[in-house]
PASEBA-1860 file (N, C-alpha, C; in nm, 3 decimals):
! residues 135
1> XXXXXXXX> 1.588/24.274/-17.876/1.504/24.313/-17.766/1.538/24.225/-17.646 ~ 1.564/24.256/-17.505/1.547/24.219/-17.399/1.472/24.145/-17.370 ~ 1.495/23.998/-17.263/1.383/23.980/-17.187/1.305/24.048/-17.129 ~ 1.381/24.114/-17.066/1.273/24.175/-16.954/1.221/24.296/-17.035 ~ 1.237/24.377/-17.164/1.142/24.405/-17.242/1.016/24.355/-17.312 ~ 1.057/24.232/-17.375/0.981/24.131/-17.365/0.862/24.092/-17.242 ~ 0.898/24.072/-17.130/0.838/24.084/-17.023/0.704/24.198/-17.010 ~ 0.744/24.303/-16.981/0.709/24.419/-16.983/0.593/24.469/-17.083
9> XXXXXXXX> 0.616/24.427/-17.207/0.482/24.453/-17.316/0.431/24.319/-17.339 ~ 0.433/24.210/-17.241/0.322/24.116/-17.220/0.250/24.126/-17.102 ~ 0.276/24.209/-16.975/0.171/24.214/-16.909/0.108/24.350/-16.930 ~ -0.033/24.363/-16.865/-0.159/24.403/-16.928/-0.127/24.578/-16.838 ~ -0.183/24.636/-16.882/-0.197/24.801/-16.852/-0.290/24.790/-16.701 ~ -0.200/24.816/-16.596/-0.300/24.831/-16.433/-0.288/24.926/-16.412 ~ -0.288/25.032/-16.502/-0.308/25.187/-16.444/-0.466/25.247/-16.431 ~ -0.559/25.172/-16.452/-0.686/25.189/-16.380/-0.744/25.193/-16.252
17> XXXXXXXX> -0.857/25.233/-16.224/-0.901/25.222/-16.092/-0.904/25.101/-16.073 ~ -0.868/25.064/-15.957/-0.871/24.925/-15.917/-1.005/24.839/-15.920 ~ -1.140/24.969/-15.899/-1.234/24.891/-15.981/-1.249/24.805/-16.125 ~ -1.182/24.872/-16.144/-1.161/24.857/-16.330/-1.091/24.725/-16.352 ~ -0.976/24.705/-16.289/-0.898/24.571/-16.271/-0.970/24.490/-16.261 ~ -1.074/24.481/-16.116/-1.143/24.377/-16.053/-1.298/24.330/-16.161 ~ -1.342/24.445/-16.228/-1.469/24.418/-16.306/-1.366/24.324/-16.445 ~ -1.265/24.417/-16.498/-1.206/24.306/-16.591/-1.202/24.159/-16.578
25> XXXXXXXX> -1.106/24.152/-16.425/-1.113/23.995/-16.367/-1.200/23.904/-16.376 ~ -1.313/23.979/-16.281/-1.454/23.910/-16.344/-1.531/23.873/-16.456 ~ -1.517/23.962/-16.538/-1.527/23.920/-16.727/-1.469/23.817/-16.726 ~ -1.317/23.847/-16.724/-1.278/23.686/-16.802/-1.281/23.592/-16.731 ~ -1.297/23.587/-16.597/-1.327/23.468/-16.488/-1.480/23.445/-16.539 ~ -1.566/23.529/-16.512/-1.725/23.453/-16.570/-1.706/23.407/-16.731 ~ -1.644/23.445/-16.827/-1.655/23.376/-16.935/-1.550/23.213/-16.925 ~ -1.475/23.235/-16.836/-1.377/23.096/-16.873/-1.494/23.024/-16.773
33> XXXXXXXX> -1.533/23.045/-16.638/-1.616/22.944/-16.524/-1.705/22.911/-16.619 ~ -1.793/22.967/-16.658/-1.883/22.921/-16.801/-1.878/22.837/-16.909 ~ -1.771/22.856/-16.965/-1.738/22.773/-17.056/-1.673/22.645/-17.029 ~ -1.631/22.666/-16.910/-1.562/22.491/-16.849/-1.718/22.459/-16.787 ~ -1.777/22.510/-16.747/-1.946/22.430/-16.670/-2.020/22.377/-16.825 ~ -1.993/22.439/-16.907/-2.077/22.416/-17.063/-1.974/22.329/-17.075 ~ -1.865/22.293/-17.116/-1.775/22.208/-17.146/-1.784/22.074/-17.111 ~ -1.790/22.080/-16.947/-1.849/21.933/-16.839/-1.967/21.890/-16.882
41> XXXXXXXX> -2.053/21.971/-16.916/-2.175/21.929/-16.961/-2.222/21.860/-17.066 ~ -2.144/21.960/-17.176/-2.127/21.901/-17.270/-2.085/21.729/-17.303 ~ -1.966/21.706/-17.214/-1.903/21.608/-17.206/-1.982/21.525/-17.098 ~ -2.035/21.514/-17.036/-2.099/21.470/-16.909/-2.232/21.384/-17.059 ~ -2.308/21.481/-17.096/-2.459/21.454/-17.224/-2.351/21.342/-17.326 ~ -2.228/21.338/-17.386/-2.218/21.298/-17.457/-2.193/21.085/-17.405 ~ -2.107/21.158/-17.290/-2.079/21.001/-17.274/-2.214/20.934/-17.219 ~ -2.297/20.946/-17.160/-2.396/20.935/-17.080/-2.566/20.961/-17.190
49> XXXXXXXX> -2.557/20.952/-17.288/-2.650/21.012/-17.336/-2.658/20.834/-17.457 ~ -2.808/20.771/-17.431/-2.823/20.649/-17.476/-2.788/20.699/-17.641 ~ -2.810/20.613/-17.750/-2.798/20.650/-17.869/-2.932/20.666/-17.918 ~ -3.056/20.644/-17.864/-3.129/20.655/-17.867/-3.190/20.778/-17.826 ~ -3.107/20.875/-17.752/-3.100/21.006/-17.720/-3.157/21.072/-17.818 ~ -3.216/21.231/-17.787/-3.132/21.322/-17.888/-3.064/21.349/-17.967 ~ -3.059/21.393/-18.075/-2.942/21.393/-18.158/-2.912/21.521/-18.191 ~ -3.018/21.552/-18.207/-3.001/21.713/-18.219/-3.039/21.826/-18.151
57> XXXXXXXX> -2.990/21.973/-18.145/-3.063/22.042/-18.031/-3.155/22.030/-18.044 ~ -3.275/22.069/-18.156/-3.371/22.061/-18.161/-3.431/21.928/-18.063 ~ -3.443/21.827/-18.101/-3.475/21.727/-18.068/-3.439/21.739/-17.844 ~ -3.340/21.763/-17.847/-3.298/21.802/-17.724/-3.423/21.959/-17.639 ~ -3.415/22.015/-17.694/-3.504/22.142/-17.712/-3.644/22.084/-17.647 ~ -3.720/21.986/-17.746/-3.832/21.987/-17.749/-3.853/21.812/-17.706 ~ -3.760/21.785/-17.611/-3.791/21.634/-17.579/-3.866/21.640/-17.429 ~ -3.903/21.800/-17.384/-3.969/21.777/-17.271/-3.901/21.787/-17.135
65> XXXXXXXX> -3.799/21.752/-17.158/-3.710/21.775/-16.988/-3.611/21.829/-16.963 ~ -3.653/21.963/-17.057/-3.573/22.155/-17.047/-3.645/22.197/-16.951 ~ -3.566/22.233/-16.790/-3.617/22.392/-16.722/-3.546/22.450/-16.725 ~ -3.626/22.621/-16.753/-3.552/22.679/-16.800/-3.554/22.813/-16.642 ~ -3.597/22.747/-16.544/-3.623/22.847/-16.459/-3.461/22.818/-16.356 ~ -3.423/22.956/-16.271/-3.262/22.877/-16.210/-3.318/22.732/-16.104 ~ -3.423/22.744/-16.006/-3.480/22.671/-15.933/-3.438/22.527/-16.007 ~ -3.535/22.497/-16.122/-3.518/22.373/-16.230/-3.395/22.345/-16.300
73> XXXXXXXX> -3.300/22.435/-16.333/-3.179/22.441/-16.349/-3.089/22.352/-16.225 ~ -3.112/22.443/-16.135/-3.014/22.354/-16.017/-3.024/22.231/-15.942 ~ -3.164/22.227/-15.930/-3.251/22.071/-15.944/-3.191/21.974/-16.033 ~ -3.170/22.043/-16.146/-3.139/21.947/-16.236/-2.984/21.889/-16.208 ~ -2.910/22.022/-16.197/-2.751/21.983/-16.187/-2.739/21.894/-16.065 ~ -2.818/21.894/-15.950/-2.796/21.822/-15.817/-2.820/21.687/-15.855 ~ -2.934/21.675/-15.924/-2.952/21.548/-15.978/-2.828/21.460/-16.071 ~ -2.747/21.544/-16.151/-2.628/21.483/-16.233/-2.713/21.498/-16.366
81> XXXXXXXX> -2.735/21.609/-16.420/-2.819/21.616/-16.587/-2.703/21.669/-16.591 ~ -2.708/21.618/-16.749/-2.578/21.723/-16.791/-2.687/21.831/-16.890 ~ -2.784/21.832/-16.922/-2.824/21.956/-16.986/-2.855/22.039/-16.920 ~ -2.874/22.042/-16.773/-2.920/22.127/-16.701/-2.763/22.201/-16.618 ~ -2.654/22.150/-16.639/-2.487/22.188/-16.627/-2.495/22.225/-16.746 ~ -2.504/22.192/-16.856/-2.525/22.328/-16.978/-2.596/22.453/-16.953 ~ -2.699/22.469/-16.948/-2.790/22.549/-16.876/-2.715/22.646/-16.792 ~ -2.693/22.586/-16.643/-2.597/22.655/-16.551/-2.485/22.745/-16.602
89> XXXXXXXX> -2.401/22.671/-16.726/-2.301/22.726/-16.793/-2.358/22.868/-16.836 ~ -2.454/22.859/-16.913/-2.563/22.927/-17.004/-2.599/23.060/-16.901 ~ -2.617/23.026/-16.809/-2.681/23.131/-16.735/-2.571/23.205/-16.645 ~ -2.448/23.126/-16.613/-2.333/23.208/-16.556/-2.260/23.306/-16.692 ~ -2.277/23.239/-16.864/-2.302/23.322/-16.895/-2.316/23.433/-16.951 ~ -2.464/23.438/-16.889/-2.564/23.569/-16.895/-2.524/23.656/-16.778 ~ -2.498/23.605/-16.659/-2.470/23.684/-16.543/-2.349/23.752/-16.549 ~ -2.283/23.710/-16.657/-2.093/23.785/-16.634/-2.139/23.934/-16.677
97> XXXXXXXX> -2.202/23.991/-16.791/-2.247/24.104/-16.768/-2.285/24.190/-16.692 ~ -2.392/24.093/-16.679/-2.524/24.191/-16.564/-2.380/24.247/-16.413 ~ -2.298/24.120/-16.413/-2.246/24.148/-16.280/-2.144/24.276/-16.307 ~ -2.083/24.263/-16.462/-2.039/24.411/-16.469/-2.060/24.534/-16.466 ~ -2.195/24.535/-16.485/-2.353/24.628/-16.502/-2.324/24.674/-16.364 ~ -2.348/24.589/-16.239/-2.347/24.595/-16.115/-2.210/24.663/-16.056 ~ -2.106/24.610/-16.069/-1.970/24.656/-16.066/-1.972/24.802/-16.090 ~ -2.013/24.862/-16.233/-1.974/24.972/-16.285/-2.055/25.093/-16.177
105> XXXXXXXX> -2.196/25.040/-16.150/-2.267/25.149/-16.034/-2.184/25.134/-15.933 ~ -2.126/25.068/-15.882/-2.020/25.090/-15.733/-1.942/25.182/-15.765 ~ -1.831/25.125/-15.921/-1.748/25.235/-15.945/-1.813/25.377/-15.949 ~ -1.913/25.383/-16.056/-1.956/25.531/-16.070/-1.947/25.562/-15.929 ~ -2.035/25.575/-15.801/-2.072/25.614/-15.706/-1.946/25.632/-15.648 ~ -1.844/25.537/-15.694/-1.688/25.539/-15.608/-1.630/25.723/-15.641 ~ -1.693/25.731/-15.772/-1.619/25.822/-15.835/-1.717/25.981/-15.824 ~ -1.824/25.911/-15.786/-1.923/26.078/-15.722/-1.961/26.093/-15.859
113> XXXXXXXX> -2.009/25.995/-15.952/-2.103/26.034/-16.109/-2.196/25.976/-16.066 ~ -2.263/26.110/-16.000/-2.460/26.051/-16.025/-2.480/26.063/-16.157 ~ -2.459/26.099/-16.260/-2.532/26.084/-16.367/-2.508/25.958/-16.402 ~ -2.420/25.870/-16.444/-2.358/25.769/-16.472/-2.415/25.632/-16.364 ~ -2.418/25.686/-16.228/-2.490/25.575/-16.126/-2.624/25.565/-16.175 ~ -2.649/25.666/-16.227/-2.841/25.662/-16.258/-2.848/25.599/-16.374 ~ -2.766/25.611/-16.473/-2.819/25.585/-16.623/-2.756/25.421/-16.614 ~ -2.628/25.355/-16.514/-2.606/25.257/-16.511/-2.728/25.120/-16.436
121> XXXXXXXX> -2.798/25.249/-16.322/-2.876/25.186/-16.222/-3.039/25.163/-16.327 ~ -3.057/25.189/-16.447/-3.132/25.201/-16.510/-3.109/25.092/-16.605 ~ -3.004/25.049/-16.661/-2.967/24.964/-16.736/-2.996/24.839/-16.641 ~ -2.897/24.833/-16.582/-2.948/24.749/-16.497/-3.053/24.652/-16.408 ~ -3.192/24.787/-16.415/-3.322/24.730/-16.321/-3.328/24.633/-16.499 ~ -3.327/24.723/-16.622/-3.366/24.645/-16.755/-3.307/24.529/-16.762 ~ -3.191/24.483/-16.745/-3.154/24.353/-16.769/-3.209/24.295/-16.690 ~ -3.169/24.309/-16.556/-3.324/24.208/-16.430/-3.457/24.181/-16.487
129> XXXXXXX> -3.511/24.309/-16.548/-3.630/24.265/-16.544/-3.650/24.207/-16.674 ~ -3.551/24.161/-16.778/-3.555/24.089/-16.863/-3.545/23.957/-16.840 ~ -3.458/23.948/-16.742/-3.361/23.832/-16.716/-3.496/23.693/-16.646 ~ -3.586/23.831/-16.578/-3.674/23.779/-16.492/-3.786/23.725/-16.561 ~ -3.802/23.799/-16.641/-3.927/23.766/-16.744/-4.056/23.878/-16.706 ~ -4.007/23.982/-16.657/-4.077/24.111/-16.578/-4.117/24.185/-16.755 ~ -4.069/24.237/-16.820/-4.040/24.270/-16.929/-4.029/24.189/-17.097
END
C-alpha cells in the first residue's frame, strides 16, 4: 500500500454539511477542554491539598465547601480551588451536548425541517430546564 493511500484512509469523511463538521469539532473540542480543566484540577487538589484533607470523594462531597451553582463554581475557580476547576471541568462537560442540541436546531432550520427544529427545540428547552433545576 502507498503512502499517500495510507494518507487518505486516515483522514476523516468531510462529505457532510459543514454544519455537521463544525458540531463534530465541538464534541471533541468540549470533551478534550473538559478533561484537561478536570485534569488541572485534579492535579492543582492533589499537590495543594493538606494530608489532613479529604481523602475521599465522599469525604470531599460532604466537607461543606461544594457549590454546585455556575455563580459558586466560578467564584471558586477565581479564587484558585481546585475542586471548583473540577466542577468547571464537570460542567463544560455537561454543556458539550446541550451545545450540540443547540447546533443541530440551526442545522435543521438550515435545512427547512420544521419537524426536526421542533422536536430538537423541545429537547432542548428539557435539558435547560434540567440543567437549571426548573424540572
Amino acid at each position: 500500500m502507498s503512502a499517500q493511500a495510507q494518507v487518505t484512509e486516515a483522514e476523516p469523511n468531510l462529505s457532510g454539511h459543514p454544519m455537521e463538521i463544525w458540531i463534530s469539532r465541538v464534541l471533541r473540542l468540549g470533551v478534550i477542554l473538559a478533561a484537561a480543566i478536570i485534569l488541572l484540577g485534579l492535579v492543582i487538589f492533589v499537590v495543594t491539598t493538606p494530608s489532613s484533607g479529604p481523602t475521599s470523594v465522599h469525604q470531599l462531597l460532604h466537607s461543606g465547601e461544594v457549590s454546585v451553582t455556575p455563580h459558586g463554581i466560578l467564584r471558586g475557580v477565581a479564587n484558585g480551588n481546585a475542586t471548583s476547576l473540577i466542577q468547571l471541568g464537570v460542567l463544560a462537560l455537561i454543556l458539550t451536548p446541550v451545545t450540540r442540541v443547540a447546533m443541530s436546531i440551526a442545522l435543521f432550520s438550515a435545512q427547512r425541517d420544521g419537524v426536526f427544529v421542533l422536536i430538537t427545540s423541545v429537547v432542548l428547552a428539557v435539558l435547560v430546564a434540567g440543567l437549571t433545576g426548573v424540572i
